[in-house]
C-alpha positions in Angstrom: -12.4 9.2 14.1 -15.2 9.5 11.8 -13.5 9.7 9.0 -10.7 6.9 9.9 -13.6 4.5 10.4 -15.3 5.2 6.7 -11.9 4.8 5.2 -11.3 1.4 6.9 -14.7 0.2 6.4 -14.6 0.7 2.4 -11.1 -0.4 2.2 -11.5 -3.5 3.3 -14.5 -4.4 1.1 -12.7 -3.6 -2.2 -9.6 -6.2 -2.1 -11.7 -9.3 -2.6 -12.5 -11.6 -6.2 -13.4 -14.6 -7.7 -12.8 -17.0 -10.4 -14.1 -20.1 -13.0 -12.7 -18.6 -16.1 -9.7 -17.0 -15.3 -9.8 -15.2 -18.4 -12.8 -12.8 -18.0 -11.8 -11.7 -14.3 -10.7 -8.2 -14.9 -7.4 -8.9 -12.7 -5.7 -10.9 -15.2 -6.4 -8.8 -18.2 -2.7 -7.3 -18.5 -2.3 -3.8 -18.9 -6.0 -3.1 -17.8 -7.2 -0.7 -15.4 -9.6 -1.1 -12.9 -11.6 2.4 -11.0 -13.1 1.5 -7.6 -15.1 4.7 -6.4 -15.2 4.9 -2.7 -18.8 6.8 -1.5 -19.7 7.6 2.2 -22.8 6.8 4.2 -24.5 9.4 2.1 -23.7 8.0 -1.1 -21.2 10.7 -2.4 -18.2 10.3 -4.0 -15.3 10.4 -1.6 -12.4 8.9 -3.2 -11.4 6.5 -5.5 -9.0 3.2 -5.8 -7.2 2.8 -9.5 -5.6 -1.0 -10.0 -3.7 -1.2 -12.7 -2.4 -4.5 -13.9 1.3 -4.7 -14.5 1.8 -8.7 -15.8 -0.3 -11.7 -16.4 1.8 -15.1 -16.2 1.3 -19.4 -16.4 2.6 -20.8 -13.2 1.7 -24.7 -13.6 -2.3 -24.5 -13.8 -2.8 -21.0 -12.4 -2.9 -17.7 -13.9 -1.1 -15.2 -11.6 -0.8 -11.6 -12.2 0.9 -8.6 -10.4 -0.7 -5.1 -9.9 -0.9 -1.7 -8.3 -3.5 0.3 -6.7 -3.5 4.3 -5.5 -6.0 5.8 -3.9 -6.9 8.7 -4.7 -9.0 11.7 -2.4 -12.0 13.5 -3.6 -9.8 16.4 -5.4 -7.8 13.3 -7.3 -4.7 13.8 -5.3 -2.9 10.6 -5.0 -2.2 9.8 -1.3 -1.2 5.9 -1.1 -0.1 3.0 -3.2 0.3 -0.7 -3.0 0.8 -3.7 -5.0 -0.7 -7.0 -4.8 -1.2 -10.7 -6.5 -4.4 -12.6 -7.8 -4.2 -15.9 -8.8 -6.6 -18.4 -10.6 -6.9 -22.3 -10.5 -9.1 -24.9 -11.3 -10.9 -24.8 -7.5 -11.1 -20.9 -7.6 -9.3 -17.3 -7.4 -7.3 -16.2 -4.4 -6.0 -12.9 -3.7 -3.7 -11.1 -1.0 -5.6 -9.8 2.0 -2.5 -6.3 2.2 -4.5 -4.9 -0.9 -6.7 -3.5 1.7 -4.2 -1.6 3.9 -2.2 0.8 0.7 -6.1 2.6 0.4 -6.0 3.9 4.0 -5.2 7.8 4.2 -4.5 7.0 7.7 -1.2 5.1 6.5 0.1 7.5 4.0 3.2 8.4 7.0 3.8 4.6 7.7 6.9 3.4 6.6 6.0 -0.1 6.4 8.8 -3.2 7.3 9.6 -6.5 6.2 7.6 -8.4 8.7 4.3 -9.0 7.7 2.4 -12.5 7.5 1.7 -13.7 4.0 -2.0 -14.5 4.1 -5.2 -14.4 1.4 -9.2 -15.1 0.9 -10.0 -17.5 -1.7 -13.0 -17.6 -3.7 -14.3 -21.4 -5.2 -15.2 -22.0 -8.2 -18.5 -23.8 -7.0 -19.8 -21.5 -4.9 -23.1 -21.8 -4.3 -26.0 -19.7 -1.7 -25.6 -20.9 1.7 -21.9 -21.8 1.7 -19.2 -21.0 4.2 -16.2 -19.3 2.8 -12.6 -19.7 4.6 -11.8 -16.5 6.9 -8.3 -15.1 7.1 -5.9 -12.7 9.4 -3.3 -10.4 8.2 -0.9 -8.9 10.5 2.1 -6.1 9.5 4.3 -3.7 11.6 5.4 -0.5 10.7 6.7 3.3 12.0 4.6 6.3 12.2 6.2 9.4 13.0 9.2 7.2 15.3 7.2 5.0 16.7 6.2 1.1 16.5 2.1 0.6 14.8 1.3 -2.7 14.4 -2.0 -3.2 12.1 -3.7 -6.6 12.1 -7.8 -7.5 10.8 -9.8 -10.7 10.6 -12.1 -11.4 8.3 -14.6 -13.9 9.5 -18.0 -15.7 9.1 -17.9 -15.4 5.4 -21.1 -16.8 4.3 -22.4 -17.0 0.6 -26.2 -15.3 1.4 -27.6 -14.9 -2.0 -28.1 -13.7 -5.5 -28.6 -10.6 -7.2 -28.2 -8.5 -10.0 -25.9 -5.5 -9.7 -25.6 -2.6 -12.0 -22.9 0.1 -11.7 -21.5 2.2 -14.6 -19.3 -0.1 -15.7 -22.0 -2.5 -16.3 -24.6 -5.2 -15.1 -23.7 -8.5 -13.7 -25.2 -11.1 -12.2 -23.6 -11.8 -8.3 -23.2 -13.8 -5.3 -24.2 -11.7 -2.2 -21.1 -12.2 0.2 -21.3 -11.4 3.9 -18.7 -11.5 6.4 -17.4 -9.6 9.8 -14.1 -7.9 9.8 -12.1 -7.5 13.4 -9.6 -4.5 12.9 -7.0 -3.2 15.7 -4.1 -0.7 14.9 -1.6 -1.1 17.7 0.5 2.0 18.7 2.4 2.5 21.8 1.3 -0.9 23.5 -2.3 0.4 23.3 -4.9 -1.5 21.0 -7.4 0.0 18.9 -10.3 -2.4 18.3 -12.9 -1.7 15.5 -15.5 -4.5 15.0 -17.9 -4.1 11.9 -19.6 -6.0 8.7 -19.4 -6.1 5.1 -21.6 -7.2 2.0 -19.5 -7.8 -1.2 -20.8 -8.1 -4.4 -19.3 -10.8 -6.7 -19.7 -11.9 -10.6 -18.3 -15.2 -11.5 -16.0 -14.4 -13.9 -15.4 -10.5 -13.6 -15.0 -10.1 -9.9 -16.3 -7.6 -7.0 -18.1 -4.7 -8.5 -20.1 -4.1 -5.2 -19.2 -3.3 -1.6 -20.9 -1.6 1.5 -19.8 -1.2 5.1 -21.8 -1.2 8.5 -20.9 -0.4 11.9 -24.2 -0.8 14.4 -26.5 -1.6 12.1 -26.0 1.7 10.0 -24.4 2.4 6.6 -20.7 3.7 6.6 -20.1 3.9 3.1 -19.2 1.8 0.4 -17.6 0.8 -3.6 -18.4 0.0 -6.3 -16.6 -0.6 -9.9 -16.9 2.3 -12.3 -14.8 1.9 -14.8 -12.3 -0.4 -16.9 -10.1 0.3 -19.1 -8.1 -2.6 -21.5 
């Protein structure tokens, strides 16, 4: 349970970006790839999530691009993948909130349907300390093992808090400090699951989200970061 709960805390911090310039946010630089390192409450290395950016295409005035992401366990074996949009526009950056779900280990035996709910978390281009940011819900059913598992989480009370200078080693930036609350439940067998916990996210206008940790109770669960990319 332990371990379920790290991996969905950290997941769900790594999906979200930002934009102004759409042509510095490491999302839309085709070809690239992007390392996420995954570290638990003790700051170790547990994992890691590699996006790598298959196309970057004009659509009116955005700049949309396609990628993939695998996550990857502490002895580099691959376990899941995914693949996901990001778009900029002249008001800001949005990107798909399913990015979150391929990184589970958890999932790696769900055979996932067509019905899932299209939804996102945009990012504005004037954000500023103090502001409200939209929330968001994304719902999807799937089989595990036979049997129906329907997955849904809420992100909510997404509130610009601050700024501060982040360094990882990929590099130094200087960030909005994003907080928000996440609602999870995984649905199996007419039971619910409910996980409530929060999130701080990291973001530099321009790049993107090279920060995340995860609390549950007041205490550390783990947490991201970006460690490497590669053009």
């Amino acid at each position: 349970m332990k371990r379920l709960l790290f991996l969905l805390l950290t997941a769900c911090c790594v999906f979200p970006l930002q934009a102004q310039k759409c042509s510095g946010y490491y999302y839309l630089r085709n070809n690239a790839e992007i390392e996420m390192t995954i570290y638990d409450a003790r700051d170790n290395a547990s994992g890691k999530t590699v996006y790598k950016i298959t196309s970057v295409r004009s659509a009116g005035d955005s700049t949309i691009s396609d990628f993939t992401n695998t996550y990857y366990d502490e002895n580099e074996q691959a376990l899941t993948t995914g693949q996901g949009h990001f778009s900029c526009y002249g008001a800001g950056v949005i990107v798909d909130m399913k990015m979150s779900i391929p990184t589970l280990k958890q999932f790696k035996e769900v055979q996932m349907e067509a019905r899932s709910n299209k939804a996102y978390l945009d990012y504005p281009a004037d954000m500023q300390v103090g502001q409200e940011l939209k929330a968001g819900r994304y719902e999807m059913v799937g089989k595990m093992d036979g049997m129906d598992v329907g997955v849904s989480y809420s992100v909510n009370n997404r509130r610009v808090s601050g700024k501060e200078k982040i360094t990882t080693p990929a590099g130094t930036w200087n960030c909005y400090r994003i907080v928000y609350d996440i609602d999870f439940e995984m649905r199996m067998m007419g039971t619910g699951i409910p996980i409530q916990f929060s999130a701080v996210e990291w973001f530099a206008p321009g790049f993107g989200t090279v920060k995340s940790v995860s609390m549950k109770d007041g205490k550390l669960v783990g947490g991201t970061e970006i460690t490497s990319v590669k053009n």
